[in-house]
N, C-alpha and C positions, 0 to 999 in steps of 0.2 A: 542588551535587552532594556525596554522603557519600562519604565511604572504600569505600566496598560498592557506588557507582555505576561502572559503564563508560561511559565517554561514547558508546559506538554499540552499545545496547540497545534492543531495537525501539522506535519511539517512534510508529507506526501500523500495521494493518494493512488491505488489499484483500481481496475478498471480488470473485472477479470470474466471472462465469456464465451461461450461454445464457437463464436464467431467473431474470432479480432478483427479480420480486415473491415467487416461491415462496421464493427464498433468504431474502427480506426476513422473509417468517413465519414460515418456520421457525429462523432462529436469534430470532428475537423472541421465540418461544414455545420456544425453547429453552432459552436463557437468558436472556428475557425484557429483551432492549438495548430503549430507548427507539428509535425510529427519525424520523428528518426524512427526509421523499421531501424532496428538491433536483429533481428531474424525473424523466421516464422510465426513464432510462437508469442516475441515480447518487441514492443515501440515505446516512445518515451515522447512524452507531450511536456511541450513546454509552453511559454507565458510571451508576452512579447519581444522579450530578449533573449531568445533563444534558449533559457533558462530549464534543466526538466522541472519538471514539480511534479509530476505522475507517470503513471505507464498505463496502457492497457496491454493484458496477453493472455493468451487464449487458455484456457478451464477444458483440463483436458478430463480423464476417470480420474486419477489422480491428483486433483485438484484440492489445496487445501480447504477452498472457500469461492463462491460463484459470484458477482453483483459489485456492489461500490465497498472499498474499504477504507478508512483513514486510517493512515501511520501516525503515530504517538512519539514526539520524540522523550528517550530516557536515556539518563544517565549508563543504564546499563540493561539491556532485552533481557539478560537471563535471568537477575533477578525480580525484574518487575513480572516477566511473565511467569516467574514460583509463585508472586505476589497476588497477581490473579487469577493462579490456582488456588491460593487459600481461602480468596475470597467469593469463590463458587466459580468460576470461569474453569473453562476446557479447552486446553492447549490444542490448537488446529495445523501451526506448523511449527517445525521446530524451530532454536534461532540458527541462522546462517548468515554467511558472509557475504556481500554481493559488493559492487564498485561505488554503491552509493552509501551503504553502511553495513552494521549487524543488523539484520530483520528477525520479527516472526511475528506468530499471530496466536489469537486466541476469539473462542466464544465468550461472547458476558454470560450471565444466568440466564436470559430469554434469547438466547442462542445467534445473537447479531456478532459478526466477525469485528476486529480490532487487531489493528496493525500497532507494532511496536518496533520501533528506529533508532538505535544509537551509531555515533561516528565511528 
């Protein structure tokens, strides 16, 4: 990390939506991301090096959260997201384990979602 790095700078985003595939084309041809279908449901966009840096995937009933999310990287999702329960935030997913980290998510006080990433 440089002098100029934060250590909790987005370090992924979600892209989550009643319709992946349309979303898939259109930031494809938007900005032209490379995209990997992983299945139905979830793709993973990446940067000009074939790199992910995001996902979009579809927002089903069950859905923690709908629209753009940035993931936060922390030392550690479960206590940071007790941490933003204390500090008025409401826990939206729980944390879990996926191939790219621990995730989970939470609302702020005015109710915008926030992603939370450790390795």
């Amino acid at each position: 990390m440089t002098s100029n790095e934060h250590p909790h700078t987005p370090a992924w985003f979600d892209i989550s939506t009643p319709d992946a595939p349309r979303a898939r084309r259109f930031y494809q041809e938007m900005f032209g991301w490379p995209v990997n279908v992983i299945d139905e449901t979830y793709a993973l966009v990446g940067d000009d090096h074939g790199r992910p840096a995001g996902g979009i995937g579809h927002a089903g009933p069950g859905s923690p959260y709908t629209g753009f999310v940035a993931y936060f990287r922390v030392d550690d999702v479960d206590a940071a997201l007790a941490s933003a329960e204390k500090l008025g935030g409401t826990r939206v997913m729980e944390p879990t384990d996926t191939p790219t980290g621990r995730i989970a998510a939470f609302a702020d006080p005015d109710g915008n979602p926030v992603g939370l990433l450790s390795s």
